[in-house]
PDB file of N, CA, C and O in Angstrom:
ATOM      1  N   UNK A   1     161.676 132.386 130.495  1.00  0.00           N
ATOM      2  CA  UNK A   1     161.168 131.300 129.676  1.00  0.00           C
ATOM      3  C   UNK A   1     161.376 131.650 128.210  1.00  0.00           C
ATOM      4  O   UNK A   1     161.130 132.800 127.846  1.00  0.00           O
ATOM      5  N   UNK A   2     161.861 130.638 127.245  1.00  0.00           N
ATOM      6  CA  UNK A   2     161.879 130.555 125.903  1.00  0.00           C
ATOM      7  C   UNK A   2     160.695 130.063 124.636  1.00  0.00           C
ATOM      8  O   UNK A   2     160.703 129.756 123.444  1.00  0.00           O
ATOM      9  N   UNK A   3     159.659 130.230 125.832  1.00  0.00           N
ATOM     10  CA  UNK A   3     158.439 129.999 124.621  1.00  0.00           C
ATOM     11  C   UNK A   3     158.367 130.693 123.801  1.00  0.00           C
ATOM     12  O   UNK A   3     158.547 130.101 122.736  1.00  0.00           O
ATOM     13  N   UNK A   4     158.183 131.751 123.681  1.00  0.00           N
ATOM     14  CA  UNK A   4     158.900 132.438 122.151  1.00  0.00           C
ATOM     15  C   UNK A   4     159.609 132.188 121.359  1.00  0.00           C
ATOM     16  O   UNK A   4     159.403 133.061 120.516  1.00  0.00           O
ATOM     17  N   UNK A   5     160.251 131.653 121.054  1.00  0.00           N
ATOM     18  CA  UNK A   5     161.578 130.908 120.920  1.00  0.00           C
ATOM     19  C   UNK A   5     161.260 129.849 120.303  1.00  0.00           C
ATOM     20  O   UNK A   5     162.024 129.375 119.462  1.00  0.00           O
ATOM     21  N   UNK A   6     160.008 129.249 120.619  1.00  0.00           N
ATOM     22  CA  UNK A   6     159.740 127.719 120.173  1.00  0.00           C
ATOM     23  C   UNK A   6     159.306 127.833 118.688  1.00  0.00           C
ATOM     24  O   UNK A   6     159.034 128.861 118.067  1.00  0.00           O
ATOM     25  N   UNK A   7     159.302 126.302 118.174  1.00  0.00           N
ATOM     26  CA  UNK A   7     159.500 126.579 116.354  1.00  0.00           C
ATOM     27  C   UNK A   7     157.965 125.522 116.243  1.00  0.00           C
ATOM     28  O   UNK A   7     157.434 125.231 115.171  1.00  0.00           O
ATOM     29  N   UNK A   8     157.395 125.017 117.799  1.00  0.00           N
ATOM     30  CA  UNK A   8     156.386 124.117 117.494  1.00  0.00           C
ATOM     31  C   UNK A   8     155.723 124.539 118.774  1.00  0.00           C
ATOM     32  O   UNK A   8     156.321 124.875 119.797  1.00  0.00           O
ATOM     33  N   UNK A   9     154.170 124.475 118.573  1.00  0.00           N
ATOM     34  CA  UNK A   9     153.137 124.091 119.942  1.00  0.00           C
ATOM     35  C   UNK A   9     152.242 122.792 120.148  1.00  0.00           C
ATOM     36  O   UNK A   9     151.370 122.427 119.360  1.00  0.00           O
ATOM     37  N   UNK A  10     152.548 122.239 121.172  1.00  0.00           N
ATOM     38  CA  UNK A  10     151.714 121.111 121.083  1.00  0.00           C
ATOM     39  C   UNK A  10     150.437 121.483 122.403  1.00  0.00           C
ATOM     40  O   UNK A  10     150.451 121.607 123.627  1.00  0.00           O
ATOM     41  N   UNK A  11     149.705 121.536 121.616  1.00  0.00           N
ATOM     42  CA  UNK A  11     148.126 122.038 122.780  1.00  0.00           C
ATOM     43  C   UNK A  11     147.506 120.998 123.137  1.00  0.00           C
ATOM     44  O   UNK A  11     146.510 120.800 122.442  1.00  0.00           O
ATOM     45  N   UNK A  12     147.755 119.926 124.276  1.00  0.00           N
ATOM     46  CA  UNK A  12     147.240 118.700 124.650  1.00  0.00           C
ATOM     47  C   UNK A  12     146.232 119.045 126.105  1.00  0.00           C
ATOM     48  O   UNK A  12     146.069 118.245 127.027  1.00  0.00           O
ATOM     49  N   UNK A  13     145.693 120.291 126.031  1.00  0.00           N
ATOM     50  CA  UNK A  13     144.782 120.696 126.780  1.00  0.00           C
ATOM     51  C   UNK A  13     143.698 120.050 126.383  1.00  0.00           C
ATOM     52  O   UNK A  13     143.317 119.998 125.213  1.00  0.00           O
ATOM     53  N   UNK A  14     142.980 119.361 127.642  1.00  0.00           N
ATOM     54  CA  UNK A  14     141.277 118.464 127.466  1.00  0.00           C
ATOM     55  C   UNK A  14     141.607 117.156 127.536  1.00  0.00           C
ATOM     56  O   UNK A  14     140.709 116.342 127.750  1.00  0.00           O
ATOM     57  N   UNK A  15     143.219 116.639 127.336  1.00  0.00           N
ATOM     58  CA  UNK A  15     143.242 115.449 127.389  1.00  0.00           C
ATOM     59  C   UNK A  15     144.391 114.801 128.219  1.00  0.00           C
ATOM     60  O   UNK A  15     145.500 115.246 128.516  1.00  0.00           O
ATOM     61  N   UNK A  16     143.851 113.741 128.471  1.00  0.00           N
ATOM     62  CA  UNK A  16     144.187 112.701 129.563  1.00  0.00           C
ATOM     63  C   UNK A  16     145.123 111.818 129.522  1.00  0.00           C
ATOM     64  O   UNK A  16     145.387 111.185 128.499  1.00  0.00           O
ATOM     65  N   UNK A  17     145.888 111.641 130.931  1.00  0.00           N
ATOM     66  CA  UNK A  17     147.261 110.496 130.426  1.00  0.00           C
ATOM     67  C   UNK A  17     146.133 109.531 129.623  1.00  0.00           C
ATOM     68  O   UNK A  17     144.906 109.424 129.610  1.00  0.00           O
ATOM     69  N   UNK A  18     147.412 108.824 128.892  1.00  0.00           N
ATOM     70  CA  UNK A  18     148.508 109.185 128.180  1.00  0.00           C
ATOM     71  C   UNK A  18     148.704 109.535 126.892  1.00  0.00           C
ATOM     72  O   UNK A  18     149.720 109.527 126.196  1.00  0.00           O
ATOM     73  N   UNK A  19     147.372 109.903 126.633  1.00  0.00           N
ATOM     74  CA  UNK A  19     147.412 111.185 125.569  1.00  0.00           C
ATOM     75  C   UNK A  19     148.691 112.630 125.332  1.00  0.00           C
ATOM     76  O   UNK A  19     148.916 113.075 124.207  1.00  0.00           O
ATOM     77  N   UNK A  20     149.147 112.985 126.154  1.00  0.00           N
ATOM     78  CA  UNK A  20     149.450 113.757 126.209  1.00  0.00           C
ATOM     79  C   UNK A  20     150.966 113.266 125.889  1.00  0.00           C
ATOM     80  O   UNK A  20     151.710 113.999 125.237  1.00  0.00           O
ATOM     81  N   UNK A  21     151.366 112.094 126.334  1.00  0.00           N
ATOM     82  CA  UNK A  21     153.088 112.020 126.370  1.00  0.00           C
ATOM     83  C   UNK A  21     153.292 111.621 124.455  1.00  0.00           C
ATOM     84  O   UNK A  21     154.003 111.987 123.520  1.00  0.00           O
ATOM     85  N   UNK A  22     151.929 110.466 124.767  1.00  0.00           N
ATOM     86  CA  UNK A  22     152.238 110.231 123.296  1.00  0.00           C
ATOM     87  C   UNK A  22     151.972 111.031 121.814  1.00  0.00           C
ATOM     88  O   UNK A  22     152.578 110.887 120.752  1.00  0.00           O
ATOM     89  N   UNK A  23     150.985 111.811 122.106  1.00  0.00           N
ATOM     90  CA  UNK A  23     151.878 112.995 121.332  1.00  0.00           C
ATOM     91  C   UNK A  23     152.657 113.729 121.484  1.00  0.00           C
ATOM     92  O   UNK A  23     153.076 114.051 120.372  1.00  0.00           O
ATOM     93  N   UNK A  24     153.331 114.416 122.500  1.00  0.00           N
ATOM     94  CA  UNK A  24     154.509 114.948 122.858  1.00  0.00           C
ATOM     95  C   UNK A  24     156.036 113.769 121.978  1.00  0.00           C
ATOM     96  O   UNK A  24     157.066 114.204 121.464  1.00  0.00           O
ATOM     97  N   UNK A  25     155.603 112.281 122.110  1.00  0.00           N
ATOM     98  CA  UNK A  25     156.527 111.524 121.325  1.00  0.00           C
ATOM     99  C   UNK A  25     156.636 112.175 120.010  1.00  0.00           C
ATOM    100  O   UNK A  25     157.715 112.605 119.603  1.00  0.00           O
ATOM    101  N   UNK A  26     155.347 112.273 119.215  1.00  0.00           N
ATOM    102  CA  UNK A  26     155.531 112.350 117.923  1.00  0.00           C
ATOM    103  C   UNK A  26     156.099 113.917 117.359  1.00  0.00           C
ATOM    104  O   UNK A  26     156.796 114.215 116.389  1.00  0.00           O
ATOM    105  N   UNK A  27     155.599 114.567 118.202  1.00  0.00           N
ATOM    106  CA  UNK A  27     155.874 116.207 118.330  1.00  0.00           C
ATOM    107  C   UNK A  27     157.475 116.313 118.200  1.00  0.00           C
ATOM    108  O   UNK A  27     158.287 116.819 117.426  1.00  0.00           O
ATOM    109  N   UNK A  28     157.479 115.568 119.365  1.00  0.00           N
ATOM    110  CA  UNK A  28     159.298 116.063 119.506  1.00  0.00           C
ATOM    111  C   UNK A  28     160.254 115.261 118.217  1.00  0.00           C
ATOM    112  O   UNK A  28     161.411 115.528 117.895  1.00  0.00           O
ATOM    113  N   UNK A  29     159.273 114.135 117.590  1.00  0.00           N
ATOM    114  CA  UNK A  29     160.283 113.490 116.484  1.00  0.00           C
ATOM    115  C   UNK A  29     160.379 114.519 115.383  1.00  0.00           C
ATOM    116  O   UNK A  29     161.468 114.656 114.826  1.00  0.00           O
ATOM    117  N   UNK A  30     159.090 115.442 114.921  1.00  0.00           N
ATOM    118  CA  UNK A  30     159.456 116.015 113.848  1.00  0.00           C
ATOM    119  C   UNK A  30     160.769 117.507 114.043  1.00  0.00           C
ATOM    120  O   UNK A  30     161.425 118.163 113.233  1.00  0.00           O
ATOM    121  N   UNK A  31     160.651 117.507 115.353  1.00  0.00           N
ATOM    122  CA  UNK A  31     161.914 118.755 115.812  1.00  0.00           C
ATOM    123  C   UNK A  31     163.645 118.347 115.179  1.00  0.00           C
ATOM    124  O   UNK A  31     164.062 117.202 115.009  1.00  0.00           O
ATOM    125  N   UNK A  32     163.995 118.926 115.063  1.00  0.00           N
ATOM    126  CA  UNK A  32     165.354 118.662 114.634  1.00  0.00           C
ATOM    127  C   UNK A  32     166.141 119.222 115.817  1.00  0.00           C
ATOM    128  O   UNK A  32     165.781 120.343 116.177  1.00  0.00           O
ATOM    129  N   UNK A  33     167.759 118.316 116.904  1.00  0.00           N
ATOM    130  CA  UNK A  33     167.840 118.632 117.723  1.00  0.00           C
ATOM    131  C   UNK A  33     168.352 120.264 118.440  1.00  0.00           C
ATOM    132  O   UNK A  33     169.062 120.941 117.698  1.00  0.00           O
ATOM    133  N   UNK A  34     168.068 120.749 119.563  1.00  0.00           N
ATOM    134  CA  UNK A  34     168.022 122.060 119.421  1.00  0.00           C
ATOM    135  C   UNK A  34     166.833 123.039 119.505  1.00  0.00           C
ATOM    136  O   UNK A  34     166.688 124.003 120.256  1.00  0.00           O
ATOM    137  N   UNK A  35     166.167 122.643 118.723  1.00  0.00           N
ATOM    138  CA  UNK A  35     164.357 123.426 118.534  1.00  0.00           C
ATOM    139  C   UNK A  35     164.029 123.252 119.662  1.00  0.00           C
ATOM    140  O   UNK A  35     164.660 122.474 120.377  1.00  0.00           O
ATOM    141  N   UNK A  36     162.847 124.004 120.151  1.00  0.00           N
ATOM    142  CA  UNK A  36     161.920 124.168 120.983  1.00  0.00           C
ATOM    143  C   UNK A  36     160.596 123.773 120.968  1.00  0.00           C
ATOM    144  O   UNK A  36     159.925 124.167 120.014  1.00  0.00           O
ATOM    145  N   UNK A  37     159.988 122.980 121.936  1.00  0.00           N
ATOM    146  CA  UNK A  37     158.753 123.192 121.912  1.00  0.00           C
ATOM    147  C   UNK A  37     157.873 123.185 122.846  1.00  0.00           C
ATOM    148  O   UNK A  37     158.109 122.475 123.823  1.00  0.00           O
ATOM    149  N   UNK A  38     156.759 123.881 122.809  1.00  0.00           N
ATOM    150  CA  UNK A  38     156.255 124.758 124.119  1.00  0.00           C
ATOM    151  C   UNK A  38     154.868 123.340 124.121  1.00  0.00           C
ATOM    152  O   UNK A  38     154.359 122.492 123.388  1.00  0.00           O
ATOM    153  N   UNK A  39     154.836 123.663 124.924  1.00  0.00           N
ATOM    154  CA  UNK A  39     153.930 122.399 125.671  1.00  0.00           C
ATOM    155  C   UNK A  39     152.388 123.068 126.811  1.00  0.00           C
ATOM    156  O   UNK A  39     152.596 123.401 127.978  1.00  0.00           O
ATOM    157  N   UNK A  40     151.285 123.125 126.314  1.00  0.00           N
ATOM    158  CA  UNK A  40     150.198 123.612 127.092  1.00  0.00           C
ATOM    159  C   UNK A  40     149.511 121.751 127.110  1.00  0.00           C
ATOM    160  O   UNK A  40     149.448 120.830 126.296  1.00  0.00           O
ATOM    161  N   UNK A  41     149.098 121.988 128.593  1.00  0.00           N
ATOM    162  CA  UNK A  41     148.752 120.767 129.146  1.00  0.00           C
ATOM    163  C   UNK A  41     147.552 121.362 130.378  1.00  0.00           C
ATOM    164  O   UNK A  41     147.505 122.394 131.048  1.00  0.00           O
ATOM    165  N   UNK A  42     146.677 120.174 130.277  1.00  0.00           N
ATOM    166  CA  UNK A  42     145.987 120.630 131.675  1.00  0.00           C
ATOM    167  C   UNK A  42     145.612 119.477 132.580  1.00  0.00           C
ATOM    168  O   UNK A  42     145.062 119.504 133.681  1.00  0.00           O
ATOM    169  N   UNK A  43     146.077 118.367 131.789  1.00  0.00           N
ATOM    170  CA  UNK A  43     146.211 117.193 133.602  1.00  0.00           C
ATOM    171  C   UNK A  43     147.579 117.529 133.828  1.00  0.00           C
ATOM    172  O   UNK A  43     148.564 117.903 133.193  1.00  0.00           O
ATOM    173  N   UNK A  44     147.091 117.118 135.496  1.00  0.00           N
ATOM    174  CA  UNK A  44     148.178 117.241 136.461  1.00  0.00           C
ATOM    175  C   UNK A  44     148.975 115.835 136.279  1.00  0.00           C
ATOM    176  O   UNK A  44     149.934 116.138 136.989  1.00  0.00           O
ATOM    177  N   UNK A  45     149.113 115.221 136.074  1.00  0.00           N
ATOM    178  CA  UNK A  45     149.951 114.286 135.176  1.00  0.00           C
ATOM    179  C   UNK A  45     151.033 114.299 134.790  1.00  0.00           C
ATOM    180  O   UNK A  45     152.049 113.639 135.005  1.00  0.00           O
ATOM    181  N   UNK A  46     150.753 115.136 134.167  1.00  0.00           N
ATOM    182  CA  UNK A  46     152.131 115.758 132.858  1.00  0.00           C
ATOM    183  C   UNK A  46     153.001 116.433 134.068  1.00  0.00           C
ATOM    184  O   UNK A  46     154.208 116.525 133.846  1.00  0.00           O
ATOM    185  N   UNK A  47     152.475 116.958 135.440  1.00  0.00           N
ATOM    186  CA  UNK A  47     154.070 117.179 135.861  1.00  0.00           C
ATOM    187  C   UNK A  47     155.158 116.381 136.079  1.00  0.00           C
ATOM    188  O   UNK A  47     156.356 116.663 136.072  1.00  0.00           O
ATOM    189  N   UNK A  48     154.392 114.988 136.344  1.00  0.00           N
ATOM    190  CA  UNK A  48     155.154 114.192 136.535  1.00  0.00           C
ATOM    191  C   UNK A  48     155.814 113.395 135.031  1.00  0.00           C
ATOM    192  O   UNK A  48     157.024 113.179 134.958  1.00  0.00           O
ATOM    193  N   UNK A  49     155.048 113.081 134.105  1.00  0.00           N
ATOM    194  CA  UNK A  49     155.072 112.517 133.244  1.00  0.00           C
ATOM    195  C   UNK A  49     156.387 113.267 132.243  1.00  0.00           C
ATOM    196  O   UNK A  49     157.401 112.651 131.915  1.00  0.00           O
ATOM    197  N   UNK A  50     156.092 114.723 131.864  1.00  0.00           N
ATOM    198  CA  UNK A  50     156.914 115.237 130.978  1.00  0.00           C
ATOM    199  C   UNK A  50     158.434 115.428 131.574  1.00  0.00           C
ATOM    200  O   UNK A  50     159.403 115.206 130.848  1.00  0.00           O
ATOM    201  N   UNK A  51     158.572 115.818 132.825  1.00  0.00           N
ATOM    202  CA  UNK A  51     159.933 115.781 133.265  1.00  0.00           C
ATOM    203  C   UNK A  51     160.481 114.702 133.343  1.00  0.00           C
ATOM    204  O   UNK A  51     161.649 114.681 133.731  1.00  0.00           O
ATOM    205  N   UNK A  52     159.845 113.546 133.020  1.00  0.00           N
ATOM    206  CA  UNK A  52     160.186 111.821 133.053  1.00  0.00           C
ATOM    207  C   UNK A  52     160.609 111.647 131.551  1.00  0.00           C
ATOM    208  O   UNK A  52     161.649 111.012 131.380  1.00  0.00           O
ATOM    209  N   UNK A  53     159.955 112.117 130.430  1.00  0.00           N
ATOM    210  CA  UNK A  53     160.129 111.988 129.188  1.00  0.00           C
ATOM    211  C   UNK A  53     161.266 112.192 128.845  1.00  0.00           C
ATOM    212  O   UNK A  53     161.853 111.426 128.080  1.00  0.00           O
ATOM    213  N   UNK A  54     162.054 113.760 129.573  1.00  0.00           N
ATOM    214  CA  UNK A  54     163.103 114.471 129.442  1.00  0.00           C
ATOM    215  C   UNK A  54     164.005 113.834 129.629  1.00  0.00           C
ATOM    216  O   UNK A  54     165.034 113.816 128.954  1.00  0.00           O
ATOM    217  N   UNK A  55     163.754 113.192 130.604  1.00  0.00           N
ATOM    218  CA  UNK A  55     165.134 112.744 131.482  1.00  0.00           C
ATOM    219  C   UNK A  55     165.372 111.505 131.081  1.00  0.00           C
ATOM    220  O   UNK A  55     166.534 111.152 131.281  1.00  0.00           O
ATOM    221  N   UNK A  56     164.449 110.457 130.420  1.00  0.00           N
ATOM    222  CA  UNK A  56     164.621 109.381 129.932  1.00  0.00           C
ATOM    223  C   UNK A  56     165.166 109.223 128.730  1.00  0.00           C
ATOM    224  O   UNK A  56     166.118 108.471 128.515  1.00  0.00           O
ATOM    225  N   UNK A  57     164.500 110.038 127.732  1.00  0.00           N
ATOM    226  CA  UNK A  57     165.031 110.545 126.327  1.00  0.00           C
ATOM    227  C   UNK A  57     165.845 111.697 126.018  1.00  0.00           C
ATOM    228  O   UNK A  57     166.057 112.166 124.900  1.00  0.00           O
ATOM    229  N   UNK A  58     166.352 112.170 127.325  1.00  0.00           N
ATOM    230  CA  UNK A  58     167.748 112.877 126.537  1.00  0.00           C
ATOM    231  C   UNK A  58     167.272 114.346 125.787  1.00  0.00           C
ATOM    232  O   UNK A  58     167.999 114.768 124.888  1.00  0.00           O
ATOM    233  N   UNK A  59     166.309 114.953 126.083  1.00  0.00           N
ATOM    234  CA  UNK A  59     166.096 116.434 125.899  1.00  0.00           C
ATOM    235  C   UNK A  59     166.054 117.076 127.578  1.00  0.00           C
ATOM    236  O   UNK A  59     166.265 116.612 128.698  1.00  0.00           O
ATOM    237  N   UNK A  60     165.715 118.200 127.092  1.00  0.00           N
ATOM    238  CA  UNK A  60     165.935 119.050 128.478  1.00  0.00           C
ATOM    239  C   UNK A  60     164.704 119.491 128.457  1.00  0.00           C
ATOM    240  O   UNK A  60     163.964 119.585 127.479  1.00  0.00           O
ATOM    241  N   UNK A  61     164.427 119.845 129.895  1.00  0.00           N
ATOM    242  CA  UNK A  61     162.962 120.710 130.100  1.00  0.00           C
ATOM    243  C   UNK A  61     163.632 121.899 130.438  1.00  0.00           C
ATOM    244  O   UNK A  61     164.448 121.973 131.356  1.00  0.00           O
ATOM    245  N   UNK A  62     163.237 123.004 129.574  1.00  0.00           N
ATOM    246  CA  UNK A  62     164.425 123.933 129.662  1.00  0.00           C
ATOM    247  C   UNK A  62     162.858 124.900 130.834  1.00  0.00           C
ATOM    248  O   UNK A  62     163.411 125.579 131.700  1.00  0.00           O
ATOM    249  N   UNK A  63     161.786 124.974 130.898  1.00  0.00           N
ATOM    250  CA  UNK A  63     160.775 125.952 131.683  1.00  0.00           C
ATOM    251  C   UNK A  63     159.633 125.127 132.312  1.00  0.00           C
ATOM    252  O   UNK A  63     159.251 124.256 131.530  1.00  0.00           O
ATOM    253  N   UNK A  64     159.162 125.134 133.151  1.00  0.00           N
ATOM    254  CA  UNK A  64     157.714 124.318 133.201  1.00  0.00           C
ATOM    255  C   UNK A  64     156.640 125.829 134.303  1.00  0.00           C
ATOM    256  O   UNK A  64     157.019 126.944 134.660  1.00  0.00           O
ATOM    257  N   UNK A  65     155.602 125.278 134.456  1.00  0.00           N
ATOM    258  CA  UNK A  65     154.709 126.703 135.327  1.00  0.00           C
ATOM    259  C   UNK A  65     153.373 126.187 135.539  1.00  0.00           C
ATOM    260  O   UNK A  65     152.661 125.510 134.798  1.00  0.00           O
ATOM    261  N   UNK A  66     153.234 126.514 136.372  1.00  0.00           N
ATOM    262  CA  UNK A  66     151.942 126.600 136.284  1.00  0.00           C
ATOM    263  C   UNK A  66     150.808 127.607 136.526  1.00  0.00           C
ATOM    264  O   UNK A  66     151.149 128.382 137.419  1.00  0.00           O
ATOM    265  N   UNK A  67     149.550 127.881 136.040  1.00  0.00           N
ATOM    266  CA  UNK A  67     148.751 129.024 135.927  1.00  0.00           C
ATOM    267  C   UNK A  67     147.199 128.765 135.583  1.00  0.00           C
ATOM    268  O   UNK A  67     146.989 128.430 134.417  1.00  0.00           O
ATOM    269  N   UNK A  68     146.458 128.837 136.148  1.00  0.00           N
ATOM    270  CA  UNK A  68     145.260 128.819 136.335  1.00  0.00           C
ATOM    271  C   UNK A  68     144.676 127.509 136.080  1.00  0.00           C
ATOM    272  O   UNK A  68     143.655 127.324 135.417  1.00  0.00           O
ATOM    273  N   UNK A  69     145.424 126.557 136.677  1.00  0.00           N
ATOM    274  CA  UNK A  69     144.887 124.953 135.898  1.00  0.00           C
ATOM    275  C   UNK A  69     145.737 124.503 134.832  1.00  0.00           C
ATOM    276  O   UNK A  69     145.961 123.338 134.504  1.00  0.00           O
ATOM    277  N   UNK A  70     146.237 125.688 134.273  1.00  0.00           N
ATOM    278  CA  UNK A  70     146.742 124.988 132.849  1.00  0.00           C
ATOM    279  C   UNK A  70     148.742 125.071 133.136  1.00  0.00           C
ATOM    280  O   UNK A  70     149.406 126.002 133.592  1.00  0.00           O
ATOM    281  N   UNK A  71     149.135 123.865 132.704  1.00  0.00           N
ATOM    282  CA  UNK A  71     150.431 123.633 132.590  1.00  0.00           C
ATOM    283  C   UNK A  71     151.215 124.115 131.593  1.00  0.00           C
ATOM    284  O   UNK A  71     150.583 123.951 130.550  1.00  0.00           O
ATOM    285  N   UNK A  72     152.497 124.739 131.319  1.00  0.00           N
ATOM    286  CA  UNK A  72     153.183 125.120 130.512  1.00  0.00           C
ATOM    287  C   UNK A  72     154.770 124.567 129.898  1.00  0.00           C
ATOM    288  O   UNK A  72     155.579 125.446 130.195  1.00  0.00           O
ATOM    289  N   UNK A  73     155.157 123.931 129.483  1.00  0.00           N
ATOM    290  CA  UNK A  73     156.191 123.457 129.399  1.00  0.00           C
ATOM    291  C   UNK A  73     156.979 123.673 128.230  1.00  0.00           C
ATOM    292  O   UNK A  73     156.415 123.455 127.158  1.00  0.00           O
ATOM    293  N   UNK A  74     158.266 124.090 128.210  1.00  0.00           N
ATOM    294  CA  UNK A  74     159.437 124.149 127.456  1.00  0.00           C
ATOM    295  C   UNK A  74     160.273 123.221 127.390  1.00  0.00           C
ATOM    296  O   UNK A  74     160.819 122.783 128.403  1.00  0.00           O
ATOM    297  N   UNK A  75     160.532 122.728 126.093  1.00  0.00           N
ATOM    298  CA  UNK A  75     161.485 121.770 125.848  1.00  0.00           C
ATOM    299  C   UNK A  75     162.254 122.058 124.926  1.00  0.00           C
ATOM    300  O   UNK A  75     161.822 122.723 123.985  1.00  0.00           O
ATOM    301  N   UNK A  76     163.366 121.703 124.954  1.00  0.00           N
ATOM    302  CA  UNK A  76     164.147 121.546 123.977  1.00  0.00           C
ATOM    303  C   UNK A  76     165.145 119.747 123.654  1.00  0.00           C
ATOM    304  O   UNK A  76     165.794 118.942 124.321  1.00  0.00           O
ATOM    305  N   UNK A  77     164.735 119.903 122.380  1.00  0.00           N
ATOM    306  CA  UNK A  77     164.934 118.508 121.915  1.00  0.00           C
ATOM    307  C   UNK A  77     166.473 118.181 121.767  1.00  0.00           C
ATOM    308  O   UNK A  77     167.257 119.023 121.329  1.00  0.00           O
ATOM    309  N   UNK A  78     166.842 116.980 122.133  1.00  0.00           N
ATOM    310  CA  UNK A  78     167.999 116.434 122.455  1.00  0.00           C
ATOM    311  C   UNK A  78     168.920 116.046 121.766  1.00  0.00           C
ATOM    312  O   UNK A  78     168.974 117.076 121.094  1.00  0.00           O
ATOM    313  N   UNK A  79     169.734 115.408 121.334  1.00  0.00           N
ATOM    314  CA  UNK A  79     171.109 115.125 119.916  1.00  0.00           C
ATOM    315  C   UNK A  79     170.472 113.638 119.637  1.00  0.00           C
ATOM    316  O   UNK A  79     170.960 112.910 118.772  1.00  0.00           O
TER     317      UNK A  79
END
């Protein structure tokens, strides 16, 4: 995984679709394409939701995991 790597964190832990995508929208606008950004989530939601984001808008989910409740996700933003 490239969370290290990432140049942004978006901590949408405590909150509920669709909280979570729509800041992930605004998150990923200030990225320039290329950057990373690591994604902590804790509805189960977002598994479905963020790999939908990816694939609709043209970034990659470069990691996803999961660990004690809480979700982890890597992205990298798209051209």
């Amino acid at each position: 995984m490239n969370a290290e790597n990432a140049v942004a964190t978006l901590d949408a832990r405590g909150l509920n679709c669709p909280e979570p995508v729509m800041l992930l929208h605004k998150a990923v606008a200030e990225l320039a394409a290329g950057e990373r950004l690591l994604v902590l989530a804790t509805d189960p939601t977002t598994q479905r939701d963020i790999p939908q984001f990816c694939r609709f808008l043209g970034h990659e989910l470069e990691h996803s995991e999961e660990q004690d409740d809480e979700f982890r996700y890597t992205l990298v933003k798209g051209s």
